[in-house]
Residue frames as a rotation matrix with the C-alpha (Angstrom) as fourth column:
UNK 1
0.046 0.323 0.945 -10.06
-0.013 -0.946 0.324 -43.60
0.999 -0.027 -0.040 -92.05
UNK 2
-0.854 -0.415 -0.315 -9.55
0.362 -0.037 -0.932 -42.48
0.375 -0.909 0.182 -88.62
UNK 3
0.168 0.910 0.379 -12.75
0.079 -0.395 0.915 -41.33
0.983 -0.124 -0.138 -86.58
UNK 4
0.968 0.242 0.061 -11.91
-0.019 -0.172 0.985 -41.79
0.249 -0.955 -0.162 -83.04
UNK 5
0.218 -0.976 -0.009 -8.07
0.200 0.053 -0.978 -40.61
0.955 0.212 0.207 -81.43
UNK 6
0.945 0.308 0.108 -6.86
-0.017 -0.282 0.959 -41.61
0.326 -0.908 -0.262 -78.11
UNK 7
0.186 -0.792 0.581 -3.95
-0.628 -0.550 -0.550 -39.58
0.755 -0.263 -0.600 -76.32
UNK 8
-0.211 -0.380 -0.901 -1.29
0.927 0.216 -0.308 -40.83
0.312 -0.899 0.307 -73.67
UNK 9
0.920 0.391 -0.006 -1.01
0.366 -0.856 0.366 -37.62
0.138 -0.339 -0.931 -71.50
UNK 10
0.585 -0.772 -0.248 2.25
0.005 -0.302 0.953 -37.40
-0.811 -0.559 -0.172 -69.83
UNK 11
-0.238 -0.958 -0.159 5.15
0.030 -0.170 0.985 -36.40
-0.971 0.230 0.069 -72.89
UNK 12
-0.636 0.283 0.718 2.68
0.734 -0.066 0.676 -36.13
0.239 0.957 -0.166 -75.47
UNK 13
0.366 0.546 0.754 -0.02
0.398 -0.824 0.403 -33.29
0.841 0.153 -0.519 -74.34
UNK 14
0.833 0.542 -0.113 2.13
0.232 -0.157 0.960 -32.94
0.503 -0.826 -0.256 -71.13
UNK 15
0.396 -0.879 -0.264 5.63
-0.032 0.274 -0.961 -32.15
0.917 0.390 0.080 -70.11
UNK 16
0.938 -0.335 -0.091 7.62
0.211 0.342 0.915 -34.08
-0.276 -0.878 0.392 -67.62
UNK 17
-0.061 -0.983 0.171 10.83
-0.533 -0.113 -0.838 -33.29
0.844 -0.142 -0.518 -66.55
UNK 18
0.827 0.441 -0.349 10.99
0.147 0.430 0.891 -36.56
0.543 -0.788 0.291 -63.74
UNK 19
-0.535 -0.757 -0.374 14.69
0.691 -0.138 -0.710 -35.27
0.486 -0.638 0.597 -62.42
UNK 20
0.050 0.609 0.792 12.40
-0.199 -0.771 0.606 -32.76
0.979 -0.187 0.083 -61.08
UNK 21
0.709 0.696 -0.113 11.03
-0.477 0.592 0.650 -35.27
0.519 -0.407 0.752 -59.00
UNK 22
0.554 -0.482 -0.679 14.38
0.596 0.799 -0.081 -36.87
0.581 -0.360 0.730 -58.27
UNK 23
-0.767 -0.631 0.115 15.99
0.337 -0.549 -0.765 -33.62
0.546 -0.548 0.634 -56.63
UNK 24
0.185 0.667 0.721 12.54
-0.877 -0.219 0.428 -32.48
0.444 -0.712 0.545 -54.63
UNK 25
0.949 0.133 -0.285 12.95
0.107 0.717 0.689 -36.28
0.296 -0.685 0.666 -52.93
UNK 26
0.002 -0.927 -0.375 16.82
0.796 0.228 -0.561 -35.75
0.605 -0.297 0.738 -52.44
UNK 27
-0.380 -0.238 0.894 16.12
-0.274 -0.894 -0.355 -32.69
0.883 -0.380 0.275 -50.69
UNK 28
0.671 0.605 0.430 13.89
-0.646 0.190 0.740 -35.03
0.365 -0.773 0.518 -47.89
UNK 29
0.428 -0.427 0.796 17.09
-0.798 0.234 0.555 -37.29
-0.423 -0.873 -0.241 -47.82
UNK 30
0.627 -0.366 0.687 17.23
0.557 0.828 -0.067 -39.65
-0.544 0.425 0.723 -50.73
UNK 31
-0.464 -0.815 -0.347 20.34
-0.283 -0.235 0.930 -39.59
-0.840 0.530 -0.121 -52.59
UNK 32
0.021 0.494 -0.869 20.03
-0.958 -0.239 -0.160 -40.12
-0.287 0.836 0.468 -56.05
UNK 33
-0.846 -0.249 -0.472 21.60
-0.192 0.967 -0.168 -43.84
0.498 -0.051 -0.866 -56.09
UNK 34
-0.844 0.442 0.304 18.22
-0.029 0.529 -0.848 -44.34
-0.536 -0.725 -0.433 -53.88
UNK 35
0.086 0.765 -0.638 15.90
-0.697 -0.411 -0.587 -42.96
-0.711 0.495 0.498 -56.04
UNK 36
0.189 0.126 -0.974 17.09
-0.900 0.420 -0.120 -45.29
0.394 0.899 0.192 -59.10
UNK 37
-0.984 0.047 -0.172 17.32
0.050 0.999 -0.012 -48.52
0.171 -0.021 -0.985 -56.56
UNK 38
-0.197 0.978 0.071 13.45
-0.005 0.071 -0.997 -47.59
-0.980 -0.197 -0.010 -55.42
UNK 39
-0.330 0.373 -0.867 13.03
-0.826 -0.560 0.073 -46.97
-0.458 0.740 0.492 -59.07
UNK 40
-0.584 -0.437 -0.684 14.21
-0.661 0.745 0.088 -50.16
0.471 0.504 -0.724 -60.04
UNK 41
-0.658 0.311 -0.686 12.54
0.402 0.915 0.029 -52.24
0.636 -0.257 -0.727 -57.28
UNK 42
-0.379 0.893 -0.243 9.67
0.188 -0.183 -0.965 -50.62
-0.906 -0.412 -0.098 -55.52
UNK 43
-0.973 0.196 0.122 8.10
0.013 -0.482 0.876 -50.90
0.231 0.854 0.467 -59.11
UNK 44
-0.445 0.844 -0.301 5.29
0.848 0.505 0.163 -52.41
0.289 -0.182 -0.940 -57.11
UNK 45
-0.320 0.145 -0.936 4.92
0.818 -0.456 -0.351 -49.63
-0.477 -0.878 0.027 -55.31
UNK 46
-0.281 0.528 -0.801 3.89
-0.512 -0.789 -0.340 -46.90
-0.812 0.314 0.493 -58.16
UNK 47
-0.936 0.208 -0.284 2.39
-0.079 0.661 0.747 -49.71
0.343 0.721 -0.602 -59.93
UNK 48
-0.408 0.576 -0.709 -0.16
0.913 0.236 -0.334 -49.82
-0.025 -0.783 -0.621 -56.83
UNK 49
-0.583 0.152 -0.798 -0.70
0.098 -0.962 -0.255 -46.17
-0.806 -0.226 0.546 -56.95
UNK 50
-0.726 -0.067 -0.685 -1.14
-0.625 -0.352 0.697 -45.92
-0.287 0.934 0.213 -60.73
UNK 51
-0.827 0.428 -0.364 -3.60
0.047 0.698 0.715 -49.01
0.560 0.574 -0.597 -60.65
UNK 52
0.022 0.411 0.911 -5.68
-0.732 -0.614 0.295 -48.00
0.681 -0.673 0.287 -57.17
UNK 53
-0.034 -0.036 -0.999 -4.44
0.431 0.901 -0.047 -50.69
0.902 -0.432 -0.015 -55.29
UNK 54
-0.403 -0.199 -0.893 -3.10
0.848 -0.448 -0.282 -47.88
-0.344 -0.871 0.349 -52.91
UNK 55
0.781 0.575 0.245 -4.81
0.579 -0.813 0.062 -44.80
0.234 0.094 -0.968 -51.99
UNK 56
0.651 -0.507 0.566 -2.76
-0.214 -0.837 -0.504 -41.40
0.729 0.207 -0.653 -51.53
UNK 57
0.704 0.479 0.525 -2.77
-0.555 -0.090 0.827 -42.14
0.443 -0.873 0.202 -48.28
UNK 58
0.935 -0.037 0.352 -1.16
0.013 0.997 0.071 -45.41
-0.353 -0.062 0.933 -48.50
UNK 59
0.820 -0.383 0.424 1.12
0.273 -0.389 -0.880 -44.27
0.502 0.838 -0.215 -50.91
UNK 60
0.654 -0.307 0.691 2.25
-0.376 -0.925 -0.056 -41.75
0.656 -0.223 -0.721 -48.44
UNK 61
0.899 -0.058 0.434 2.75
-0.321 0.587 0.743 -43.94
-0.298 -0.807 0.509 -45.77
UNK 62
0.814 -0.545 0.201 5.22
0.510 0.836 0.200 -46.29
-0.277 -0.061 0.959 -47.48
UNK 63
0.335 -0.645 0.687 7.39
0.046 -0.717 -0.695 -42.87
0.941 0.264 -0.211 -49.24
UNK 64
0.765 -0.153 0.626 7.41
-0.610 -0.485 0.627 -41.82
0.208 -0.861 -0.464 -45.17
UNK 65
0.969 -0.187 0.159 8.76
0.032 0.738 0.674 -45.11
-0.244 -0.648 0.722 -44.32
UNK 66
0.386 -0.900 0.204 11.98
0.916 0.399 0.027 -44.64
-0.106 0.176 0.979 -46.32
UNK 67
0.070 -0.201 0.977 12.54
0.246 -0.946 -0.212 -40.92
0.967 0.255 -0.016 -46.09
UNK 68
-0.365 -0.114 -0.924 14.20
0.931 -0.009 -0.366 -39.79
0.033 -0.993 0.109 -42.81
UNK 69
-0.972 -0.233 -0.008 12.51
0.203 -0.831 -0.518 -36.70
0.114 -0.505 0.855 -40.94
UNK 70
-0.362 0.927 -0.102 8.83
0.700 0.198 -0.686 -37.82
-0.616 -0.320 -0.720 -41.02
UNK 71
-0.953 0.167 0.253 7.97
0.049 -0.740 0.671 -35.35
0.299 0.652 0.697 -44.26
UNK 72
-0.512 0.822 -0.249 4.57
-0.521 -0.527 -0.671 -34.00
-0.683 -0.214 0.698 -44.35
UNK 73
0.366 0.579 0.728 1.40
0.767 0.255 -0.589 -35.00
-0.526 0.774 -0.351 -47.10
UNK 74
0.810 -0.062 -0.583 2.59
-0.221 -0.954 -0.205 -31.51
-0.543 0.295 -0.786 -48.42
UNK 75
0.121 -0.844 -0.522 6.09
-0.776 -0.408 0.481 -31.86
-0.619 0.347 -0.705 -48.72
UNK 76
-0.591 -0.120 0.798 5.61
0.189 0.941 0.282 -35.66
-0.784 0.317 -0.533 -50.13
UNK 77
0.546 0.674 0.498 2.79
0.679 -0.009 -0.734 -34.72
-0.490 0.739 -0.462 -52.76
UNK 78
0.849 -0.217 -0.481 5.02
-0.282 -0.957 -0.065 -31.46
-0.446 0.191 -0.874 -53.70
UNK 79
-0.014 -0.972 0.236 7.59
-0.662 0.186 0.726 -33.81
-0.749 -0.147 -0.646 -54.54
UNK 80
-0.463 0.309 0.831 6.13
0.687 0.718 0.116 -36.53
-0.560 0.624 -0.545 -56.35
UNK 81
0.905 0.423 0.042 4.01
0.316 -0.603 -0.732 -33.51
-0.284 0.676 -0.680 -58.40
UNK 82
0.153 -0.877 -0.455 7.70
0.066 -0.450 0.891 -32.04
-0.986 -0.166 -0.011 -59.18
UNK 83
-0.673 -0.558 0.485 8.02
0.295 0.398 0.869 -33.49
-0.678 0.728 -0.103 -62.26
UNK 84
0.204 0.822 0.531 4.60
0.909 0.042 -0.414 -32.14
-0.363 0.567 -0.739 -64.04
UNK 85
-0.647 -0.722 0.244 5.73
0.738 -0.514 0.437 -29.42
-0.190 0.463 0.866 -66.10
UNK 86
-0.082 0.788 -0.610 2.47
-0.487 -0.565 -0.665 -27.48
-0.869 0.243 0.430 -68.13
UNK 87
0.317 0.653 0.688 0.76
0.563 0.454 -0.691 -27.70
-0.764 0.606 -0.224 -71.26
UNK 88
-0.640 -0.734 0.227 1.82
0.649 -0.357 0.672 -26.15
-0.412 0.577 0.705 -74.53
UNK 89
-0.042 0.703 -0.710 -0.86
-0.184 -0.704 -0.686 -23.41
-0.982 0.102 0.159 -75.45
UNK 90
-0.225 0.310 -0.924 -0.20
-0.966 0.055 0.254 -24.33
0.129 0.949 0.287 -79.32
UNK 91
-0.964 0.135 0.227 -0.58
0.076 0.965 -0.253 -28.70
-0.253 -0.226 -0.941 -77.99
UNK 92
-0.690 0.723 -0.037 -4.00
0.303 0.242 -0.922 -27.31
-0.657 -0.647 -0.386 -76.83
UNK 93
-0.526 0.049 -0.849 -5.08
-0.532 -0.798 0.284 -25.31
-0.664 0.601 0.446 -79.65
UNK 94
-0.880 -0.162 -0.447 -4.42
-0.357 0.846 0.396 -28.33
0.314 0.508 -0.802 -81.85
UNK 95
-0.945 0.297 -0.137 -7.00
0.313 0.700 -0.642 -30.09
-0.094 -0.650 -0.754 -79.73
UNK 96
-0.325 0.844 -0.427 -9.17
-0.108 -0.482 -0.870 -28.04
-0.940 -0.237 0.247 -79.56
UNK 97
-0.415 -0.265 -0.871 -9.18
-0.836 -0.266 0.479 -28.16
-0.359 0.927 -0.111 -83.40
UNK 98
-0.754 -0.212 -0.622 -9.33
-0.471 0.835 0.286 -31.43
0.458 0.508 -0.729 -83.68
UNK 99
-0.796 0.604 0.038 -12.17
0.465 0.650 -0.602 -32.43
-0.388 -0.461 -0.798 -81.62
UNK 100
-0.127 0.613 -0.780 -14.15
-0.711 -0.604 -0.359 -30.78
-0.691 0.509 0.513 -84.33
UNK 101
-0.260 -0.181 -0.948 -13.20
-0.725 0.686 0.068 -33.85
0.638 0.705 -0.310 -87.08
UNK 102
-0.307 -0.582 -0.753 -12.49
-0.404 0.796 -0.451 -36.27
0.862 0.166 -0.480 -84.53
UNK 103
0.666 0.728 0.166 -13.76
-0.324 0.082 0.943 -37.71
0.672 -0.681 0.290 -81.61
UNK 104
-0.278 -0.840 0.466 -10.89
-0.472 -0.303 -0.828 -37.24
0.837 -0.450 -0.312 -78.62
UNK 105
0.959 0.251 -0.131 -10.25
0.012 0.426 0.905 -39.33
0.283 -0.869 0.405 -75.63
UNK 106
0.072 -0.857 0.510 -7.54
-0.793 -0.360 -0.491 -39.52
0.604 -0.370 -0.706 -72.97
UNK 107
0.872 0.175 -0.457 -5.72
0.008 0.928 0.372 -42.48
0.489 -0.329 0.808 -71.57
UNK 108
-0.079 -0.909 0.409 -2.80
-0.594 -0.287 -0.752 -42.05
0.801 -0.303 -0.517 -69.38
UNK 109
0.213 -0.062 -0.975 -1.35
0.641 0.762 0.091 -43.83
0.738 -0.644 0.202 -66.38
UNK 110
-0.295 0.066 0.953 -1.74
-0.396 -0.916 -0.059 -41.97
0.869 -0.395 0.297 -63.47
UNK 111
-0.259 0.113 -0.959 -2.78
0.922 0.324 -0.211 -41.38
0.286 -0.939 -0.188 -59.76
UNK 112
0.411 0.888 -0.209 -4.71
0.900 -0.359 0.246 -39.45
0.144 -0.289 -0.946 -57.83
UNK 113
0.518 -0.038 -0.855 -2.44
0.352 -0.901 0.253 -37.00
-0.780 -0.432 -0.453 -56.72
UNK 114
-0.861 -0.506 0.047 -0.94
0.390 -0.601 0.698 -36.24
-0.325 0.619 0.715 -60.02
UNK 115
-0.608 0.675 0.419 -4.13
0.727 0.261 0.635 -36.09
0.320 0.690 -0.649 -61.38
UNK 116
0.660 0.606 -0.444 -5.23
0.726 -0.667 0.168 -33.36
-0.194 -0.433 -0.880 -59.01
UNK 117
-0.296 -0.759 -0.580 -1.69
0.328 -0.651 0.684 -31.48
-0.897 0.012 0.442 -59.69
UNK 118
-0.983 -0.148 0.109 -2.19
0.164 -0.434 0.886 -31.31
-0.084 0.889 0.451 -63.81
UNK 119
-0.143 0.829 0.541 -5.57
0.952 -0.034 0.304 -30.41
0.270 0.559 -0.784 -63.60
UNK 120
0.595 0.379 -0.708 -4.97
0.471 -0.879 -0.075 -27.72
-0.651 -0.289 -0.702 -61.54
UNK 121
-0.457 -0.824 -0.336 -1.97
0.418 -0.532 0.736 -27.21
-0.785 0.196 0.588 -63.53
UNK 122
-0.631 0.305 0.713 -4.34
0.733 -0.066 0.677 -26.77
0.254 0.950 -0.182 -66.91
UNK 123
0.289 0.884 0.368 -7.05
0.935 -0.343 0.090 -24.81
0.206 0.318 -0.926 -65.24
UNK 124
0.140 -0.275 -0.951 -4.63
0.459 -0.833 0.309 -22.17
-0.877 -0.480 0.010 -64.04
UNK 125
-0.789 -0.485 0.377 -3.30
0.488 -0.121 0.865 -21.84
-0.373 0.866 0.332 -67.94
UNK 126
-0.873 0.325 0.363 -6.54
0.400 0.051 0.915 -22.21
0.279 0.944 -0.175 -70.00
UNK 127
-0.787 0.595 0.160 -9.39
-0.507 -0.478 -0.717 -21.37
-0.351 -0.646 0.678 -67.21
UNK 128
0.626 0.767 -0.141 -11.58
-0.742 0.641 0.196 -24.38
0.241 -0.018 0.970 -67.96
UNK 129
0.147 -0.355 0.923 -11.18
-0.171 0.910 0.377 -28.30
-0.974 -0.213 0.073 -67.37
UNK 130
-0.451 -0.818 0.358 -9.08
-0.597 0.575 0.560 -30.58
-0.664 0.039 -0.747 -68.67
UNK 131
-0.487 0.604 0.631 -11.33
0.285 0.793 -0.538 -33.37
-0.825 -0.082 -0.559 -69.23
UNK 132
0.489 0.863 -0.125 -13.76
0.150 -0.224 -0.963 -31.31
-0.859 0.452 -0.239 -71.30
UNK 133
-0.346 -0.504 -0.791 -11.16
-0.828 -0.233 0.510 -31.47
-0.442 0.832 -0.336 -74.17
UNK 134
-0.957 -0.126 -0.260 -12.19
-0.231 0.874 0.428 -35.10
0.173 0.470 -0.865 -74.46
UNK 135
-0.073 0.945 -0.318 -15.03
-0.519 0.236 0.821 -37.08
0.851 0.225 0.474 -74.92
UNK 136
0.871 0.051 -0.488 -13.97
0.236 0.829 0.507 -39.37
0.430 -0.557 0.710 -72.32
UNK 137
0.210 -0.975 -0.068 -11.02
-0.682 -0.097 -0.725 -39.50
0.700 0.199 -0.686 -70.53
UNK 138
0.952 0.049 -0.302 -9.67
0.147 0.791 0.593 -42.84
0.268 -0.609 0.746 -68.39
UNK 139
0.107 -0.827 0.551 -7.12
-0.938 -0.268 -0.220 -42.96
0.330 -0.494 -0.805 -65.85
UNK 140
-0.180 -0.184 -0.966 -5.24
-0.241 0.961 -0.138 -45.89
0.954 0.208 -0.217 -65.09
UNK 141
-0.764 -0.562 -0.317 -6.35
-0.007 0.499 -0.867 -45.52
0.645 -0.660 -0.385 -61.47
UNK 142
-0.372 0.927 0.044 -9.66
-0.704 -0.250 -0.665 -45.30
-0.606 -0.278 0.745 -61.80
UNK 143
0.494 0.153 -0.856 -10.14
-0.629 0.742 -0.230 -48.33
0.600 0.652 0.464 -64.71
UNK 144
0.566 -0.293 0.771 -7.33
-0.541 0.573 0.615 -50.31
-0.622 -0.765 0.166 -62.68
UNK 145
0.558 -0.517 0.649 -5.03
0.664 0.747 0.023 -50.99
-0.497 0.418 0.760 -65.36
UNK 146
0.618 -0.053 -0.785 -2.29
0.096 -0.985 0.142 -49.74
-0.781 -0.162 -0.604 -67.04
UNK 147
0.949 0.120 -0.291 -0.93
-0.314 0.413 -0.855 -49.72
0.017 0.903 0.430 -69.86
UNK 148
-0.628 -0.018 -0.778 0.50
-0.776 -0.063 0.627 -51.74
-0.061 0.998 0.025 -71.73
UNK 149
-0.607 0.675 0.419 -1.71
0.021 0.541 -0.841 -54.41
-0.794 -0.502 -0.343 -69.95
UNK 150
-0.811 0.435 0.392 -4.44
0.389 -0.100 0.916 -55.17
0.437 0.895 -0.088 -73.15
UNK 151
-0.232 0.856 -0.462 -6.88
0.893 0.376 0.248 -54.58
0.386 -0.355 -0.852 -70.71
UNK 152
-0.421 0.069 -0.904 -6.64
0.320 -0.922 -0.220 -50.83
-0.849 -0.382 0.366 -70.32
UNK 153
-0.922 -0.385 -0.031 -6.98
-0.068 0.083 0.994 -50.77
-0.380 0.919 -0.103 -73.90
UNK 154
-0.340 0.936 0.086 -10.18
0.773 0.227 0.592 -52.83
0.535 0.268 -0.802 -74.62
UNK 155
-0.083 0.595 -0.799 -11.70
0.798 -0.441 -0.411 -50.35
-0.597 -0.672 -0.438 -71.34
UNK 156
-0.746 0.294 -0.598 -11.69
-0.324 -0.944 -0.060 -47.75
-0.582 0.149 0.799 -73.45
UNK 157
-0.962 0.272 -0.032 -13.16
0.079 0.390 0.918 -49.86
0.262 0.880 -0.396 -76.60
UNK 158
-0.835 0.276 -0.476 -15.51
0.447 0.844 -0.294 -50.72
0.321 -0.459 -0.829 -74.87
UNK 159
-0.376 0.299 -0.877 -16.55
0.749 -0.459 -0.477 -48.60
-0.546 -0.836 -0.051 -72.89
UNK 160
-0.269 0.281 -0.921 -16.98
-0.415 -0.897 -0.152 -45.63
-0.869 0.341 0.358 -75.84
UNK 161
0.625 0.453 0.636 -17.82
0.308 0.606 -0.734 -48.41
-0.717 0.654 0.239 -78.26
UNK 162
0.246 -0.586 -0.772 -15.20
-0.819 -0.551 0.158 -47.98
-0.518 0.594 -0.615 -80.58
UNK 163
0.984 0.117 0.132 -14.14
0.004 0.736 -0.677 -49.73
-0.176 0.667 0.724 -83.47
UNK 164
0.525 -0.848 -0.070 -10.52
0.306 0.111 0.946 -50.56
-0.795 -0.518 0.318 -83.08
UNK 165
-0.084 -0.081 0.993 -9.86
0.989 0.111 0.093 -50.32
-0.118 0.991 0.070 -87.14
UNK 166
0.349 0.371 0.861 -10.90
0.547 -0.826 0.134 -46.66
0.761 0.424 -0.492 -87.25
UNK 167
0.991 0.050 -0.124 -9.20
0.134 -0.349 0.928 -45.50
0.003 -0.936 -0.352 -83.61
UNK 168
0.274 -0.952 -0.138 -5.91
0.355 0.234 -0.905 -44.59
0.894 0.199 0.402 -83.71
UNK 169
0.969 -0.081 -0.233 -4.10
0.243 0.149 0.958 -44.46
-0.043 -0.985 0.164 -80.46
UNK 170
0.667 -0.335 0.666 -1.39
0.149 -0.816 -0.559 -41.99
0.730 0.472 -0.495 -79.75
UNK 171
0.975 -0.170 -0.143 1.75
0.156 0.066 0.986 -42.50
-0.158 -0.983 0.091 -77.04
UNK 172
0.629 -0.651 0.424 5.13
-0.725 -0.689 0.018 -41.44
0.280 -0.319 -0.905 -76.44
UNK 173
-0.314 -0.404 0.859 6.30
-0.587 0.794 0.159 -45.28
-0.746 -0.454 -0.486 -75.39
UNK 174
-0.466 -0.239 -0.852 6.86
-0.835 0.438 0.334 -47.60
0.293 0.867 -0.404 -77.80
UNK 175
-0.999 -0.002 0.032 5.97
-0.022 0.784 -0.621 -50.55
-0.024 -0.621 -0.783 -75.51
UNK 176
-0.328 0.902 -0.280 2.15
-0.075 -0.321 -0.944 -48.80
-0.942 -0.289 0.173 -74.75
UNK 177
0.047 0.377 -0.925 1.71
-0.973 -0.191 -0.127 -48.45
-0.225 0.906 0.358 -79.21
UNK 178
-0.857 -0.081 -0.509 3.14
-0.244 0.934 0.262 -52.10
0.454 0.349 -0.820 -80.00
UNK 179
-0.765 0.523 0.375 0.46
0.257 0.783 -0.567 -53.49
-0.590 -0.337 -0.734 -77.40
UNK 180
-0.321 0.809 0.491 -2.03
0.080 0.540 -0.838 -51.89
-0.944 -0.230 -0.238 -78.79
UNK 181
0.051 0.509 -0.859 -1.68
-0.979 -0.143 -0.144 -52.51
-0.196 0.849 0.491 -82.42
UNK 182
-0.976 0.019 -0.217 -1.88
-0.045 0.957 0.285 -55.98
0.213 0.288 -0.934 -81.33
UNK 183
-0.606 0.789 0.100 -5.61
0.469 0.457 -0.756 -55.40
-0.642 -0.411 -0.647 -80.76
UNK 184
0.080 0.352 0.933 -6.06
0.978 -0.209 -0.005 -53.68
0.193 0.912 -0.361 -84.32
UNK 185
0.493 -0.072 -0.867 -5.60
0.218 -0.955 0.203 -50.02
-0.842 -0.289 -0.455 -83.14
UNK 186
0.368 -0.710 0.600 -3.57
0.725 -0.185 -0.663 -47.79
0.582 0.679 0.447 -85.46
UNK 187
0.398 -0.329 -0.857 -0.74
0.784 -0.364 0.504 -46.32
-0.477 -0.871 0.113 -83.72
UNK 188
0.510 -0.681 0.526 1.59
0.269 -0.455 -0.849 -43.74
0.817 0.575 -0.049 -83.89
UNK 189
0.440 -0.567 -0.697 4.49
0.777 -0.149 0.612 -43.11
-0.451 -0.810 0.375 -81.16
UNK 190
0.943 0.066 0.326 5.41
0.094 -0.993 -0.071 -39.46
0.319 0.097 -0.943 -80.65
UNK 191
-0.769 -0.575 -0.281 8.51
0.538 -0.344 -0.770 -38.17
0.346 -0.743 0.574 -78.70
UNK 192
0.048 0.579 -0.814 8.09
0.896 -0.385 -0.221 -36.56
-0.441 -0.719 -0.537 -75.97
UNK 193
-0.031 0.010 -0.999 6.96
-0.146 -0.989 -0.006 -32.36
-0.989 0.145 0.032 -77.30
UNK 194
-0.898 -0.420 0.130 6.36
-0.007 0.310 0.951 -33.81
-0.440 0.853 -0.282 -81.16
UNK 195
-0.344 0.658 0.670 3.06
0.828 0.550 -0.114 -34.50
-0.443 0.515 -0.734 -81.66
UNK 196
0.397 0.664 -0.634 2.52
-0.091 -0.659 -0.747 -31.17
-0.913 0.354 -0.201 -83.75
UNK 197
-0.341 -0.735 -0.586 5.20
-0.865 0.001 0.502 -32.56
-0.369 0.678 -0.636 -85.93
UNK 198
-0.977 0.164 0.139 4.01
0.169 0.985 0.030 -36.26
-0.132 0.053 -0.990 -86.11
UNK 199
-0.355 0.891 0.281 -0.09
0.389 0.415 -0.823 -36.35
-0.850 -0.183 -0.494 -85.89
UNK 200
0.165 0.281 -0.945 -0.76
-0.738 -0.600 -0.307 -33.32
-0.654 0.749 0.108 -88.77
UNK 201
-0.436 -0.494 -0.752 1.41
-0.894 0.335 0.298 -35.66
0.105 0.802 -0.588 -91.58
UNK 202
-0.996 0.011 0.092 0.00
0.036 0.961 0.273 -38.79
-0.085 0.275 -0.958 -90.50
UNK 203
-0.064 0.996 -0.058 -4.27
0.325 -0.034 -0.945 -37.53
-0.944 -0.079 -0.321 -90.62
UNK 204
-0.224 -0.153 -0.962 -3.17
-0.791 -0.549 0.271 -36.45
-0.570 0.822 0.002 -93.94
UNK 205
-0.382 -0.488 -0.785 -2.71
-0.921 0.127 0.369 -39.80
-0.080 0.864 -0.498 -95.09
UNK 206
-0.734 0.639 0.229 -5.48
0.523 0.747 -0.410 -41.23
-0.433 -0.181 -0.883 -93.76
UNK 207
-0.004 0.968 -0.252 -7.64
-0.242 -0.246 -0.939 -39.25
-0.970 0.057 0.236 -95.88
């Protein structure tokens, strides 16, 4: 039996489009061949963000350093937010639904300034918070881990007492489900824009 279900955000209750993200930075000057060598090797760098090693701030700083014309916080955050898309109105529905049966939490890797973009992006939609869909909700830069790390994981266990056997744990990345049905979770990996197709058929067959 299932009792307690925790969401990725980003391609499962969220939609990204990150070429977004790669033409708003080519308009400050990177080409696209930069973007996928920074991808490739400045993982540190939105690893730091995404874990709070670096603040925005920080963040900014090093983006400035490799982006000719000295961009703004504006035009840098407006970029790097590029890629947040919206929320499906039937996604949310669902949700809403379900945290009637089920007890709902939210894990996602993240960083401050996305994390201020998609919330405004939800309360413009729905006209409440985010958050209050869930019982809980952990960011990977506020815990300090991310997944697939086991240790984002347990922080939720933990933290909401949960019983790993009865939790099932919902992502979009294959990598992020495998880890954690090595700590007894039950998974299920979505595509990205699926999980009204995928979650309905599999709570079915956990009753």
């Amino acid at each position: 039996m299932v009792e307690n279900i925790i969401f990725d955000l980003g391609g499962v209750l969220l939609n990204l489009n990150s070429n977004k993200t790669i033409v708003a930075f080519a308009r400050l000057g990177w080409k696209e061949e930069d973007w996928k060598a920074l991808s490739q090797g400045g993982y540190m760098l939105f690893k730091s963000l995404e874990t709070g090693v670096d603040d925005p701030d920080q963040f900014r700083e090093k983006i400035r350093e490799m982006l000719p014309g000295n961009p703004s916080d504006l035009e840098i955050d407006t970029a790097w937010n590029a890629m947040l898309i919206d929320f499906s109105p039937v996604v949310i529905d669902y949700l809403n639904k379900l945290k009637k049966e089920y007890s709902i939490y939210l894990l996602s890797n993240t960083n401050a300034i996305h994390l201020k973009r998609f919330r405004e992006i939800f309360s413009n939609a729905f006209g409440y918070q985010l958050d209050s869909l869930f019982v809980k909700t952990f960011y990977s830069h506020e815990i300090g881990y991310r997944k697939p790390v086991p240790e984002a994981f347990l922080t939720v266990l933990q933290d909401a007492s949960l019983e790993p056997g009865k939790t099932l744990f919902v992502d979009d990345m294959k990598i992020n489900t495998e880890a954690a049905s090595l700590l007894g979770l039950q998974i299920l990996h979505c595509e990205p824009g699926t999980l009204i197709n995928c979650l309905p058929g599999y709570l079915e067959n956990c009753l």
